[in-house]
N, CA and C atoms as an extended XYZ file, in Angstrom:
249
Properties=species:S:1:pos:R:3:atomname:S:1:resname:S:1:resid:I:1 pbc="F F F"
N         1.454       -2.004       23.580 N   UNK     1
C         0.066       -1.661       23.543 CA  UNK     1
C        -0.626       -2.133       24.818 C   UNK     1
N        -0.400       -3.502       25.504 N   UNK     2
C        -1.067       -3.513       26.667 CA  UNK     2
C        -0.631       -2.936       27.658 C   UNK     2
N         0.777       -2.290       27.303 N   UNK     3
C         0.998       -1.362       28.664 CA  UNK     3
C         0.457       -0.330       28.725 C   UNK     3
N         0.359        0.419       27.875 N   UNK     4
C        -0.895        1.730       27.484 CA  UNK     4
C        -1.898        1.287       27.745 C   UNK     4
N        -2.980        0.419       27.677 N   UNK     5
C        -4.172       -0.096       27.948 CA  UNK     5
C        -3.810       -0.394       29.704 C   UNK     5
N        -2.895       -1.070       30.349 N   UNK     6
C        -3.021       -0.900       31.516 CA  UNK     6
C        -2.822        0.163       32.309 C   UNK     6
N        -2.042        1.010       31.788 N   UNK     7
C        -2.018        2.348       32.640 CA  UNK     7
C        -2.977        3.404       32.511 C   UNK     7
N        -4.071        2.851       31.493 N   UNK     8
C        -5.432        3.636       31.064 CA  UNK     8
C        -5.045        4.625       30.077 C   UNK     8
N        -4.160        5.077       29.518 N   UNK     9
C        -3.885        6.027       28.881 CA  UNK     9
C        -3.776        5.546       26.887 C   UNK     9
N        -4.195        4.226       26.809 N   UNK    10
C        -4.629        3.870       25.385 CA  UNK    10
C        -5.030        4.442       24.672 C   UNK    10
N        -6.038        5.009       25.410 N   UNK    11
C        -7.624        5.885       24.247 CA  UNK    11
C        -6.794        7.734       23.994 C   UNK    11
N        -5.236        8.012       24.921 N   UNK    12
C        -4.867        9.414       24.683 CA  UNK    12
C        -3.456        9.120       24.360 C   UNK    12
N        -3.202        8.288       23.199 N   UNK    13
C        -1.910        8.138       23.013 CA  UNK    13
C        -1.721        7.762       21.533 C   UNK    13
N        -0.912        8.960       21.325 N   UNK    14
C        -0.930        8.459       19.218 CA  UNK    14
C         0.193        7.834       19.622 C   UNK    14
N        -0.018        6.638       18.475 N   UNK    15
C         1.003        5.222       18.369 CA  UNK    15
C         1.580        5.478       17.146 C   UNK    15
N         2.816        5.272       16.931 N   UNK    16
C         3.002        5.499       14.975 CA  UNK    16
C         4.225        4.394       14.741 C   UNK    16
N         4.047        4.000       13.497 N   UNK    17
C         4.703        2.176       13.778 CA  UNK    17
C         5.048        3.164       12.051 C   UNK    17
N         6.320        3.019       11.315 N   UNK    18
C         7.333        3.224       10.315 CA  UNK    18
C         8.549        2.777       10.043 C   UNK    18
N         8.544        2.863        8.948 N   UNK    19
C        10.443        2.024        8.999 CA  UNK    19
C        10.697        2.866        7.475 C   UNK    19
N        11.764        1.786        7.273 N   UNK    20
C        12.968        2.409        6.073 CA  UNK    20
C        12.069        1.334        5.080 C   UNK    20
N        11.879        1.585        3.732 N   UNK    21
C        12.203        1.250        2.777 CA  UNK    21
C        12.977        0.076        2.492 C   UNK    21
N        12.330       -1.179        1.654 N   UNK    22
C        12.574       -2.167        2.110 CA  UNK    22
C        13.747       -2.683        0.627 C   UNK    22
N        14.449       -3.667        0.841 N   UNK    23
C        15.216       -4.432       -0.600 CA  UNK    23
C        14.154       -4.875       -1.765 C   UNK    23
N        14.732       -5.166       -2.762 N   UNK    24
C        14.268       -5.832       -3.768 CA  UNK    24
C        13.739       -7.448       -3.384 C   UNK    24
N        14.976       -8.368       -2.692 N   UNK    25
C        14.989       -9.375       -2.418 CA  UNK    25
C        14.289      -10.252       -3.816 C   UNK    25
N        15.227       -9.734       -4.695 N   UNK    26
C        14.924      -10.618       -5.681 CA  UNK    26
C        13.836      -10.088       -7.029 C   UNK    26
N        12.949       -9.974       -6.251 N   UNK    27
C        11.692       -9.189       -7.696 CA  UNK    27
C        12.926       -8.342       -8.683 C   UNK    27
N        11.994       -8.481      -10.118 N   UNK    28
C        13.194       -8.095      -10.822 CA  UNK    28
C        13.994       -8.319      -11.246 C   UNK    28
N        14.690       -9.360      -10.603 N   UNK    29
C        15.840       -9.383      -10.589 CA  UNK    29
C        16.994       -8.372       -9.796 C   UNK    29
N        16.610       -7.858       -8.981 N   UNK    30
C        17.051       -6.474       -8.326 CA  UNK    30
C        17.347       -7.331       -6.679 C   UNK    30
N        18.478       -6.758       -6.485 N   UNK    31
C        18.535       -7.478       -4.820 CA  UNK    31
C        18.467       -5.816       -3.782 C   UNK    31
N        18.820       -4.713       -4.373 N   UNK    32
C        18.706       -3.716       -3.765 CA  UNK    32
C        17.804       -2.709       -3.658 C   UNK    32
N        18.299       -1.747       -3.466 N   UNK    33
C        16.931       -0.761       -3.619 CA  UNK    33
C        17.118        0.739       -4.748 C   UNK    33
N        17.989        0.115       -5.445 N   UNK    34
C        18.114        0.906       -6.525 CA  UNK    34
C        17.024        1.473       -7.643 C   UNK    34
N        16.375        0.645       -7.619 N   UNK    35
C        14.809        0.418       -8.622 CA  UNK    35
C        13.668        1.285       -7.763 C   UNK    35
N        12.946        1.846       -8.118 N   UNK    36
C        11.784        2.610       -7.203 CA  UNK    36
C        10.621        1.666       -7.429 C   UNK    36
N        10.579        0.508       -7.716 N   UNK    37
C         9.776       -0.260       -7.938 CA  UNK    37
C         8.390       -0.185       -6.467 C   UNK    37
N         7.171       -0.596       -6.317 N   UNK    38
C         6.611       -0.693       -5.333 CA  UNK    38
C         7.204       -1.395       -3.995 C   UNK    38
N         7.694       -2.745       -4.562 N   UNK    39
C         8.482       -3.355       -3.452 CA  UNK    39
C         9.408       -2.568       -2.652 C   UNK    39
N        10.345       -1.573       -3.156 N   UNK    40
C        11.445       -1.268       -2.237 CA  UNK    40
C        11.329        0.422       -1.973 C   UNK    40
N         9.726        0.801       -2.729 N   UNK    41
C         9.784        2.430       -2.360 CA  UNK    41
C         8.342        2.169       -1.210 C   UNK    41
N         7.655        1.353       -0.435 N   UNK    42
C         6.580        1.347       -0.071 CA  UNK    42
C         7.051        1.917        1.429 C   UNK    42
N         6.869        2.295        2.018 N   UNK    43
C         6.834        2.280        3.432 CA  UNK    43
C         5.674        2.568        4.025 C   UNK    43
N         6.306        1.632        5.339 N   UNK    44
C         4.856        1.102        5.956 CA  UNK    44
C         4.224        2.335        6.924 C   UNK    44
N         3.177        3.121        7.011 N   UNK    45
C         3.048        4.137        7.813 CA  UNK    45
C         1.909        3.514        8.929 C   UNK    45
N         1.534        3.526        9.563 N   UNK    46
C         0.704        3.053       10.656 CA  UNK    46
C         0.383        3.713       12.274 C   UNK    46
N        -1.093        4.294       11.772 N   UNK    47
C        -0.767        5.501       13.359 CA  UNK    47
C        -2.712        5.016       13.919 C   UNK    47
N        -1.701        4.861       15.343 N   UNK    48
C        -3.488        4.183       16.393 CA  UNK    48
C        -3.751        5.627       17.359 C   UNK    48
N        -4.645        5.856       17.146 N   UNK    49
C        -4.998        6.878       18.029 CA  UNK    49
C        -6.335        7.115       17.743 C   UNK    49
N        -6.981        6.378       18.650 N   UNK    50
C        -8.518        5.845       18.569 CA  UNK    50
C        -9.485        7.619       18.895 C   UNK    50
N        -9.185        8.551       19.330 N   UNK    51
C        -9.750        9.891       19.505 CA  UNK    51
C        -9.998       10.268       18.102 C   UNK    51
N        -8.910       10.107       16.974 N   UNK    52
C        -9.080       10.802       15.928 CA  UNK    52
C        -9.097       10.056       14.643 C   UNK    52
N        -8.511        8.886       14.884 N   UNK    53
C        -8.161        7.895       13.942 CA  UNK    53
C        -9.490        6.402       14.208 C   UNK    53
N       -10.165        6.566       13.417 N   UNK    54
C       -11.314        5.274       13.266 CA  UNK    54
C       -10.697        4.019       13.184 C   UNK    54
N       -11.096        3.013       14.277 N   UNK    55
C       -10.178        1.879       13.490 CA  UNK    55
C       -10.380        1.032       12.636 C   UNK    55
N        -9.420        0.883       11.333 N   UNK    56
C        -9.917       -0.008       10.448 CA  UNK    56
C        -9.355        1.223        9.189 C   UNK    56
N        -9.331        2.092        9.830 N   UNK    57
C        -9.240        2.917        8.147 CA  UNK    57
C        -8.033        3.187        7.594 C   UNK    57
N        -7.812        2.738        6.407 N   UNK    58
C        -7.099        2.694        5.412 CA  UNK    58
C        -6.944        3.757        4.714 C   UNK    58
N        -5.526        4.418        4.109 N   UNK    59
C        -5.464        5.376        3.151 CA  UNK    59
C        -4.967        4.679        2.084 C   UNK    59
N        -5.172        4.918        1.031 N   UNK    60
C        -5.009        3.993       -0.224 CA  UNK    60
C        -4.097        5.100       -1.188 C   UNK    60
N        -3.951        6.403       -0.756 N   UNK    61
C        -3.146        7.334       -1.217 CA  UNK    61
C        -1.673        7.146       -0.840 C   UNK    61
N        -0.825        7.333       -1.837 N   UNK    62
C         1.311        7.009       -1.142 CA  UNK    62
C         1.043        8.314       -1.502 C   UNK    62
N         2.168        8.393       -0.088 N   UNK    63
C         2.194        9.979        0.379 CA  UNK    63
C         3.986        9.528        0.575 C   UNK    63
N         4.565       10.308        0.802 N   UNK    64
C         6.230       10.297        0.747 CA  UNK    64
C         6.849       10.647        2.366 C   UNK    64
N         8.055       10.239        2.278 N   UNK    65
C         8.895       10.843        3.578 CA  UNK    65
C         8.624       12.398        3.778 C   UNK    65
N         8.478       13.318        3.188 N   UNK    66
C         8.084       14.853        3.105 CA  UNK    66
C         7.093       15.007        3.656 C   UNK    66
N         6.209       13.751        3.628 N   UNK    67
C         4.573       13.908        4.423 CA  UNK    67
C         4.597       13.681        5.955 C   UNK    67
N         5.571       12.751        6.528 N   UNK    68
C         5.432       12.521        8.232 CA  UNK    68
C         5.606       13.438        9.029 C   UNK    68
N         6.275       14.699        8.785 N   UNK    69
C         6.443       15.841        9.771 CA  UNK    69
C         5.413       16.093        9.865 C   UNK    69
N         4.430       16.875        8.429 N   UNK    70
C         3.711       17.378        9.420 CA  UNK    70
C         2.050       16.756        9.504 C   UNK    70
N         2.126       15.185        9.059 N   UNK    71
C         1.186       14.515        9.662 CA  UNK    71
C         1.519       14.238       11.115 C   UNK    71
N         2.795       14.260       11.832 N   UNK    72
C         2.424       13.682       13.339 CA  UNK    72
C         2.878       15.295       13.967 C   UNK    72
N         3.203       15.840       13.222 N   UNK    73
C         3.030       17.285       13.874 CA  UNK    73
C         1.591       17.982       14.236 C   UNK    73
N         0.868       17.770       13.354 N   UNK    74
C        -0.771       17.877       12.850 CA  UNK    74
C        -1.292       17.135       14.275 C   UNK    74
N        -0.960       15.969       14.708 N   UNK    75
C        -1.522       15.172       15.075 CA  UNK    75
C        -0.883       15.659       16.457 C   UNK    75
N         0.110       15.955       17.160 N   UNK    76
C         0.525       16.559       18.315 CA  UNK    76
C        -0.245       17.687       18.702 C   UNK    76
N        -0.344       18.688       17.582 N   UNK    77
C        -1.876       19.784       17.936 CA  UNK    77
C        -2.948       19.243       18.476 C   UNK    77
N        -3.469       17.500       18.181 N   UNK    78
C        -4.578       17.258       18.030 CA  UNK    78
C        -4.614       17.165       19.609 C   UNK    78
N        -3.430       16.277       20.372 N   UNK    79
C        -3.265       15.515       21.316 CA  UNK    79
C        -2.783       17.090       22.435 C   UNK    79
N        -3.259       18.158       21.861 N   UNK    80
C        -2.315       18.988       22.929 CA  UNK    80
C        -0.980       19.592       23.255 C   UNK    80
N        -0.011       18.745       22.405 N   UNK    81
C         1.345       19.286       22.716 CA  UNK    81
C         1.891       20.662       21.977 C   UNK    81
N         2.015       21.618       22.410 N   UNK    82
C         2.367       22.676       22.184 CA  UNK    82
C         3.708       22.463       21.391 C   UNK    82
N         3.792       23.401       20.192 N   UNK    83
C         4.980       23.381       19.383 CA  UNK    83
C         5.616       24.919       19.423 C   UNK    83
């Protein structure tokens, strides 16, 4: 992030921070991710792109792996990139 802020290009750059689906680590009694419990079905979605995205705002809606295409696809229209 401060390298984007130093090369000035911060304020025109969608950021998107995701991962896998995490273990049980215990809750439950569950060490894996067999259970769809909140703990091991949550994934973390996280996108900075101060043009379109307010900062601070929260979606309180779970949306699924089926949803990231074409939210950062959506969001490549926003930024210009031709598909």
């Amino acid at each position: 992030m401060d390298q984007l802020k130093d090369l000035k290009i911060d304020q025109d750059t969608v950021v998107v921070f995701t991962s896998d689906h995490g273990d049980m680590l215990g809750e439950h009694g569950q060490l894996d991710k067999a259970t769809p419990y909140e703990t091991s079905a949550g994934v973390a979605f996280i996108v900075k792109y101060p043009r379109q995205v307010p900062k601070g705002k929260v979606i309180e809606t779970a949306y699924s792996t089926i949803d990231f295409a074409p939210t950062i696809l959506s969001l490549g229209k926003l930024v210009g990139i031709r598909m």
